[in-house]
C-alpha positions in Angstrom: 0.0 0.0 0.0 1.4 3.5 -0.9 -0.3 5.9 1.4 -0.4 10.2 0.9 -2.7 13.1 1.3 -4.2 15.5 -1.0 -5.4 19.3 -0.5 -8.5 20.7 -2.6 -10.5 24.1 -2.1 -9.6 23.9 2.1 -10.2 20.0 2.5 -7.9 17.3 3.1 -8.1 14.0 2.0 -6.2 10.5 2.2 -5.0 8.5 -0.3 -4.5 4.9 -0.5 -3.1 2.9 -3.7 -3.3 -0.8 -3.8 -0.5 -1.7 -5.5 -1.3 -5.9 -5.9 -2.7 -7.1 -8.9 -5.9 -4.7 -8.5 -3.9 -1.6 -8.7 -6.6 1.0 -7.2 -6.7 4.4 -6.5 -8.8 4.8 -3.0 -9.6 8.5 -2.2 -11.2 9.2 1.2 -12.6 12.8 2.3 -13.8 13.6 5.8 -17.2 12.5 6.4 -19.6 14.8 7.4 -22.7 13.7 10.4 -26.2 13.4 8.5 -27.0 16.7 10.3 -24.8 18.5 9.0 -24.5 17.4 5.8 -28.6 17.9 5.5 -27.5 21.5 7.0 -24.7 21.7 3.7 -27.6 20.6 1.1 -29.9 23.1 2.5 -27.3 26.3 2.1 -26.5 24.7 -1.3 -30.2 25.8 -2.0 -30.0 28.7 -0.6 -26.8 29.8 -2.2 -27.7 28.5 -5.6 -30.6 31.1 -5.7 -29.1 33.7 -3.5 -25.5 34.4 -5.7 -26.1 36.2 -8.8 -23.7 35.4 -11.2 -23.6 37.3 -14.8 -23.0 35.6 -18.3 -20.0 37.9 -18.4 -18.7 36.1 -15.2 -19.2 32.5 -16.9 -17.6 32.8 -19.5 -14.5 35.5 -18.2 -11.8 32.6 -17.0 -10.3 36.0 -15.2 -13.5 35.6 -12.8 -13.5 32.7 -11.8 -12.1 33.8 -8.5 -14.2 36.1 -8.0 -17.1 33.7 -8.2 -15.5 31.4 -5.9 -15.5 34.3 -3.3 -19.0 35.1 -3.7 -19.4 31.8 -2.9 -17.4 31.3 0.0 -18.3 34.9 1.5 -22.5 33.9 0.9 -21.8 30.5 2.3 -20.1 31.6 5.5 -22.5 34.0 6.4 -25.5 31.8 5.7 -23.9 28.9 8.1 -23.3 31.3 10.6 -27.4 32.4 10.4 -28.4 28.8 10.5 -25.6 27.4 12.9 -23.4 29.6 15.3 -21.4 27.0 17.4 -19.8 25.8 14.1 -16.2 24.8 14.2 -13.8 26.2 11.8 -12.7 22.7 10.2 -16.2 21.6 10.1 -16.8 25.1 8.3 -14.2 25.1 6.3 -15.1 21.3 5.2 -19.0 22.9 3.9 -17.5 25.1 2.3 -15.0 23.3 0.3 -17.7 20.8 -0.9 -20.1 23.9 -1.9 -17.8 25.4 -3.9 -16.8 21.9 -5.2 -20.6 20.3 -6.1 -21.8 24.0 -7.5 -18.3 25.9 -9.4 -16.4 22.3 -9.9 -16.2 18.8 -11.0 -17.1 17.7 -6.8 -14.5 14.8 -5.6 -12.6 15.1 -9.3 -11.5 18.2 -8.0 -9.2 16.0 -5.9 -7.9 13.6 -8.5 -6.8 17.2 -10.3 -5.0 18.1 -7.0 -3.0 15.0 -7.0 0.4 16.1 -8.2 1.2 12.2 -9.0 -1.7 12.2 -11.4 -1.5 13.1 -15.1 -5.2 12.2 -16.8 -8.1 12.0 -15.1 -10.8 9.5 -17.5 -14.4 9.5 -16.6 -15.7 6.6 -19.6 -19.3 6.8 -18.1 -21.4 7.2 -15.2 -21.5 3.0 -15.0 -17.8 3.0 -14.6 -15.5 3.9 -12.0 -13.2 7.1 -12.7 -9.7 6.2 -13.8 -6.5 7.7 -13.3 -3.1 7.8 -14.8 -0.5 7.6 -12.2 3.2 9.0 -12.8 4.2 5.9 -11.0 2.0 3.4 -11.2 0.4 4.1 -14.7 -3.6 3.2 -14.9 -5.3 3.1 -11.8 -9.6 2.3 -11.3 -10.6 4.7 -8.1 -13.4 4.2 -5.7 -14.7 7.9 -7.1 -18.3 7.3 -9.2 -20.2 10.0 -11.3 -23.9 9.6 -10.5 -25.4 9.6 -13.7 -24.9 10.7 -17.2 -26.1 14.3 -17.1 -23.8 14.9 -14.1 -20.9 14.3 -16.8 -22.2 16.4 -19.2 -22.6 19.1 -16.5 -18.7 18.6 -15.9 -18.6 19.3 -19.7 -20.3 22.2 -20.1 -18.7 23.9 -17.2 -16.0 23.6 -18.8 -16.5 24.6 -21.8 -18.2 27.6 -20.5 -14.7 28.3 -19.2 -13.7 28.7 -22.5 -16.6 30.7 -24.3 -17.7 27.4 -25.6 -20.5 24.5 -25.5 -21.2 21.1 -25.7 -24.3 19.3 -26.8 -26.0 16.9 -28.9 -25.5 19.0 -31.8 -21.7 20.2 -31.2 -20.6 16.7 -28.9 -17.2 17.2 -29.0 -15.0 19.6 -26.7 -11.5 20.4 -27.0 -10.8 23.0 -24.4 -7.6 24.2 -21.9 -8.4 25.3 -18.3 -7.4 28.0 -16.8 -5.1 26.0 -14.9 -3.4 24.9 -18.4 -4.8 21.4 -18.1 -6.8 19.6 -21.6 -10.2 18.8 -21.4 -11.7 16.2 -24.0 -15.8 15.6 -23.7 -17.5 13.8 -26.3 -21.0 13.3 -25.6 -23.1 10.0 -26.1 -24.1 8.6 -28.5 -20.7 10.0 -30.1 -19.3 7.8 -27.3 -21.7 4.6 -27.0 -20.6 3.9 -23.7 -21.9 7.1 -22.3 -20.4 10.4 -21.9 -16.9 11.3 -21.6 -14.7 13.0 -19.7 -10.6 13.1 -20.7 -8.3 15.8 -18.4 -4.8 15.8 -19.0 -3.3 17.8 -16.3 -0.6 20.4 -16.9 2.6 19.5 -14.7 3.2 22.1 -11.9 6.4 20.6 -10.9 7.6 19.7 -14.8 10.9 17.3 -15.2 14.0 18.9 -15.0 17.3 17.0 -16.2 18.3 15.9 -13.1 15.4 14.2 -13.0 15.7 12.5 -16.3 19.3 11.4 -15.2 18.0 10.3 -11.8 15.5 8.1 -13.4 18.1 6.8 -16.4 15.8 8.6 -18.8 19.2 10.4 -20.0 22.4 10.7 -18.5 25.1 13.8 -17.8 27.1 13.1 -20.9 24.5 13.0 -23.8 22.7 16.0 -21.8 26.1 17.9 -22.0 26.3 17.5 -26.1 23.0 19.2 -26.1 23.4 21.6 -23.9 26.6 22.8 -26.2 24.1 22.4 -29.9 21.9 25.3 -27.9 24.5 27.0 -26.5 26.0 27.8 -29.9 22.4 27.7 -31.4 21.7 24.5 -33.4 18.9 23.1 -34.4 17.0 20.1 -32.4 13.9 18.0 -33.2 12.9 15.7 -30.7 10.9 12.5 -32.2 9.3 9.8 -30.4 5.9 8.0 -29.8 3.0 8.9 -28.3 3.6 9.7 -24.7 7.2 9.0 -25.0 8.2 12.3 -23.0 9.3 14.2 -26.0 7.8 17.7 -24.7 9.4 17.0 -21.0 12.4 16.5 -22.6 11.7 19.5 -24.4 11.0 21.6 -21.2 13.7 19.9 -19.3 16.3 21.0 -21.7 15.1 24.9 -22.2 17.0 26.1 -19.5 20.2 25.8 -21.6 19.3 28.2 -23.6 21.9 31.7 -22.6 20.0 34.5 -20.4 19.1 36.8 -22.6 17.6 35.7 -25.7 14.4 36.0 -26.3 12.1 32.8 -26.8 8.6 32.4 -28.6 7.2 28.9 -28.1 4.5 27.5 -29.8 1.9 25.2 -28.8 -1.8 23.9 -29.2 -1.6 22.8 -25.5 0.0 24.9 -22.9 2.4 22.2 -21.5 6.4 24.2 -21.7 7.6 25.4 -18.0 10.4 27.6 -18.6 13.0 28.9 -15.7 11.4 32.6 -14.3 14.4 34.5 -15.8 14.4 33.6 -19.4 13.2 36.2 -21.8 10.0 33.8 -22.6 6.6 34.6 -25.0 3.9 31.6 -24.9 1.5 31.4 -27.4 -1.2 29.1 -27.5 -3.4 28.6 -30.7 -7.1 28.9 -30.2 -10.2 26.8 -31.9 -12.8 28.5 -33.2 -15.8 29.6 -30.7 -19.3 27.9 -31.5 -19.7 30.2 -34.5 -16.6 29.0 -36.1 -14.8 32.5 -35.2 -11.4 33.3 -33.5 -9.7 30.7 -34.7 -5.7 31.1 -34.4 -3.6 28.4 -36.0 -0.2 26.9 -35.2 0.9 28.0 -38.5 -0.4 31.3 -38.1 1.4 31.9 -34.9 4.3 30.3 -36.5 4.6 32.6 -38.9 3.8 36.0 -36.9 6.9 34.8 -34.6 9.1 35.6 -37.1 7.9 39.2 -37.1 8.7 39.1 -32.9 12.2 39.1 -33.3 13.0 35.8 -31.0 16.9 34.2 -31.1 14.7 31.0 -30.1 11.3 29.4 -31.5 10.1 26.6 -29.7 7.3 24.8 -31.6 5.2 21.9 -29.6 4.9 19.8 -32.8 5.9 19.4 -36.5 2.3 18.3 -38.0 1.8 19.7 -41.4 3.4 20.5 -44.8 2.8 24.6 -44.1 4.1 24.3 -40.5 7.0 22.5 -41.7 7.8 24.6 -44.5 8.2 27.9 -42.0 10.0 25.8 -39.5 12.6 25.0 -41.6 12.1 28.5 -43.4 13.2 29.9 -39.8 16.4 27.8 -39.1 17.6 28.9 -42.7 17.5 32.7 -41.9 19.0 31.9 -38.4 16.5 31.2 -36.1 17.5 28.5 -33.3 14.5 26.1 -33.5 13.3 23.4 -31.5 10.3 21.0 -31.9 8.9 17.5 -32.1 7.7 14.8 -34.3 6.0 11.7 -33.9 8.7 9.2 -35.0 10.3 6.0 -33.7 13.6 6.2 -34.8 16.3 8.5 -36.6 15.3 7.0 -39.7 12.0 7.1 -39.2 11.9 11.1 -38.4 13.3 11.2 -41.8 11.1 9.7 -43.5 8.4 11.6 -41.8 9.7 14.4 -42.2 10.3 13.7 -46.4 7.0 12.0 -47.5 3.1 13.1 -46.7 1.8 14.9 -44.9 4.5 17.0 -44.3 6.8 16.7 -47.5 9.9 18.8 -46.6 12.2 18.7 -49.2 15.7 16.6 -48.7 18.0 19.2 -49.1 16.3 21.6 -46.0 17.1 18.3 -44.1 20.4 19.7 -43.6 19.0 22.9 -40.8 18.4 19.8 -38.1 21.9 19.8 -36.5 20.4 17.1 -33.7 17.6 14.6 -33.7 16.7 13.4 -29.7 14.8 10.0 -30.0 12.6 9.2 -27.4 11.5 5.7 -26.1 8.6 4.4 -23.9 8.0 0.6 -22.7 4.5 0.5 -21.9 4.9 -2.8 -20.1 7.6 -1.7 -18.1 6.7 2.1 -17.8 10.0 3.6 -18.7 11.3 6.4 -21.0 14.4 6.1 -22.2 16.2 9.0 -24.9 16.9 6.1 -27.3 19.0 7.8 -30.3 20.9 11.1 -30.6 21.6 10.9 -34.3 22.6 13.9 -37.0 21.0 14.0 -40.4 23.8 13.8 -43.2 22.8 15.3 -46.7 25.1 14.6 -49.7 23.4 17.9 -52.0 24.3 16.4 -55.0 22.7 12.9 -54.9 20.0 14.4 -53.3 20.2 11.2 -50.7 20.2 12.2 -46.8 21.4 9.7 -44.2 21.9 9.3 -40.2 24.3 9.3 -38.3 24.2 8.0 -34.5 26.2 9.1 -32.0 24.3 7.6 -29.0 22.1 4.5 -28.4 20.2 2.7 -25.9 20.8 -0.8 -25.4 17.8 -2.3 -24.0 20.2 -5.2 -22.4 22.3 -3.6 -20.3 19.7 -0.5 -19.7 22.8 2.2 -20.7 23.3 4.5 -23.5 26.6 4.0 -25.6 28.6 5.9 -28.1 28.0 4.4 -31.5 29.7 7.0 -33.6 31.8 9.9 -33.5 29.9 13.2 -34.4 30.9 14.6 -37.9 28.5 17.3 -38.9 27.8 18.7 -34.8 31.7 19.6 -34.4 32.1 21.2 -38.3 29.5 23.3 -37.4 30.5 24.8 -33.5 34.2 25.1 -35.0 33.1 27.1 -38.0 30.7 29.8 -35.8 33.5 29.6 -33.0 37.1 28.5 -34.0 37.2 26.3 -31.3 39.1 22.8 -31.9 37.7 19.4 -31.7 40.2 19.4 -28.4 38.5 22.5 -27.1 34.9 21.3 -27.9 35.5 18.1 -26.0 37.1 19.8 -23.0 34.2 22.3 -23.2 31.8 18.9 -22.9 33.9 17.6 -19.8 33.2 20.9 -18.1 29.3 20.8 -18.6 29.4 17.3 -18.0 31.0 17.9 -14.5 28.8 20.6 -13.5 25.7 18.3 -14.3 26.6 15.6 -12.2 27.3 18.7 -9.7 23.9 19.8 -10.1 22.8 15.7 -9.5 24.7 15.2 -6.5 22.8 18.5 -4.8 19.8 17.2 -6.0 19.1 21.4 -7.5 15.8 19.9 -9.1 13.5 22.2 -9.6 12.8 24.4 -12.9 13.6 27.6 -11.2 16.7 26.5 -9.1 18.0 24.2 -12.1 17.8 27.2 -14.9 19.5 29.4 -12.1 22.6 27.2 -11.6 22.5 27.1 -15.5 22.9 30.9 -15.8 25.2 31.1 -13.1 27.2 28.9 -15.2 27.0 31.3 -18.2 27.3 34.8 -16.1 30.0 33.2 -14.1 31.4 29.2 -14.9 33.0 29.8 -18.5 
């Protein structure tokens, strides 16, 4: 049994993970006596009818605050009419599970509390809600929805979050929170086992490298050739599966970027975390409200960037011919980029990258200076960087091949040098003048001052991109 406790709107609450053969999530809030729970259901009424709230406030994300302190500040002064001998933690237990069963998604809220949880699945009201648990994968909790309309109700507060709605007309809901978390709703019978719920939570304590060389993901060395490519501005794509990590390792590996620069990422889901200090511009495209207006795209984001004057463009993911084609437009008039690509291996990302959809011609090939291969085993739930490989062009055959310099061997769980880098060193020593001898005593240092960084356990985003500026403003 793993045992922890979770924090939601004022309420604590214990949790208890079976980890046999069941694997279950058990979530346990304080219970309330019949009294006063008939007591909580009767100033439920009350407030419901009592708290005016405009259609400006629904659909403003910027109020939601606000509406939670009508709440609270209606609540409290309606218990203390009804019942003056109330103690605070039986107060402030009411009032949690108010705001909860009238602004939220009730005991969900605490599943979305749970740092160690990354998706939150509600298949339908006959099923038990299921979670996704950073350690112990899929997990079936003891947390029902009552019925069916109670999960649409979850959807359309949400998407009234969002300026949008869901129904039997429109049954399909792609919306962010205001917290940054996705939200998927598709609405029976769409979904034939009942309505839908999907929440992919926003990490608010992302993966730094440390952490990805405390868990083997990657170690010091291959992180030290990567932090010298966007030092001296190279290009990266990061391919993988689905869920393989490849935006963590993304976000883990943006502090390297110098102080200074100026970043624009670019993604349809808010998940990057950069380090406080970094000169850093988020956008996030936009679908289309319920008229089919307001749409901003990818590419269209993409290509005002360019007119923002960043050193760095960070793009979520390479999915289309028109976003390709102003990526790789960007790396040829000297823009650092750095994105990702569904792809399995070196070769593969090629290929992707070469044929349809996407169709970039072989001979813009040569702008990737790095491509990071990422690895998950499902069975075993590990991620592992699998391949860091360079692309190698020969212009006049038109023919592009890789080139590995690291790979994972399953057997012995470590990743080895395979080959010597060719194009990486050509191109620090022709933007530096620094030797092969110099480059490789360079990668010693950073290697050093990772396994510093390991050995103090500096883990955070904020501590970890400080000690990497320090190491700019004062290491070299």
């Amino acid at each position: 049994m793993e045992r922890y406790s979770v924090a939601a709107d004022g309420i604590k609450a214990n949790v208890v993970i079976d980890t046999t053969k069941n694997r279950s999530y058990y979530l346990t809030i304080p219970e309330l006596p019949l009294a006063t729970t008939a007591l909580m259901n009767s100033v439920k009424r009350e407030l419901i009818s009592k708290v005016n709230i405009t259609f400006s406030e629904i659909i403003d994300p910027k109020e939601i605050n606000n509406i939670k302190n009508k709440f609270v500040n209606n609540a409290e002064a309606l218990l203390k009419s009804k019942l003056r001998s109330i103690d605070e933690e039986t107060k402030s237990i009411i009032i949690g599970r108010l705001v909860q069963e009238t602004l939220g998604l009730d005991l969900i809220e605490f599943l979305l509390n749970d740092k160690n949880v990354e998706e939150v699945v509600v298949n339908s009201a006959s099923e038990p809600v299921r979670v996704y648990h950073k350690i112990f994968g899929w997990l079936e909790t003891n947390v029902h929805v009552s019925n069916e309309a109670q999960i649409q109700n979850y959807s359309n507060i949400i998407a009234r979050r969002v300026g949008r709605q869901i129904s039997t007309l429109t049954p399909l809901l792609d919306a962010h929170l205001i917290t940054g978390d996705r939200a998927n709703a598709v609405l029976y019978p769409v979904s034939t086992k009942g309505n839908t719920l999907t929440i992919r939570k926003f990490s608010r304590d992302p993966w730094t490298v440390v952490d990805l060389i405390n868990n083997k993901t990657g170690n010091s060395e291959i992180f030290s050739l990567i932090w010298l490519a966007m030092e001296y501005e190279l290009n990266i794509i990061i391919s993988g599966a689905t869920a393989s990590g490849k935006t963590s390792f993304l976000n883990s590996i943006t502090p390297f970027i110098p102080p200074n620069q100026r970043i624009v990422s670019i993604e349809d889901t808010r998940e990057l975390n950069i380090p406080n200090y970094l000169y850093w511009s988020p956008l996030i495209a936009r679908e289309p409200n319920q008229e089919g207006k307001g749409k901003v795209s990818m590419l269209a984001l993409l290509i005002n960037s360019l007119r923002m004057r960043p050193d760095r463009i960070i793009v979520g993911e390479i999915r289309t011919k028109e976003q390709s084609r102003v990526l790789f437009e960007a790396m040829h008039t000297g823009h650092s980029v750095y994105s990702t690509l569904h792809a399995n291996t070196a070769e593969e990302t090629i290929q992707r990258l070469i044929n349809p959809p996407i169709n970039v011609p072989k001979n813009l090939l040569g702008a990737v200076n790095l491509n990071v291969v990422m690895f998950r085993d499902r069975r075993k739930g590990i991620r592992k960087v699998s391949q860091i490989a360079e692309f190698l062009v020969d212009y006049e055959k038109e023919k592009i091949k890789t080139n590995t310099i690291y790979e994972w061997k399953p057997r012995s769980d470590k990743i080895e040098v395979k080959d010597k880098p060719q194009r990486l060193f050509e191109e620090i020593s022709r933007h530096t003048g620094m030797t092969d001898s110099e480059i490789k005593k360079d990668l010693n240092k950073k290697k050093m001052f990772l396994d510093t960084l390991v050995k103090n356990n500096i883990r955070d985003i904020n501590s970890f991109g400080n000690a990497i500026r320090d190491y700019y403003l004062k290491g070299k």
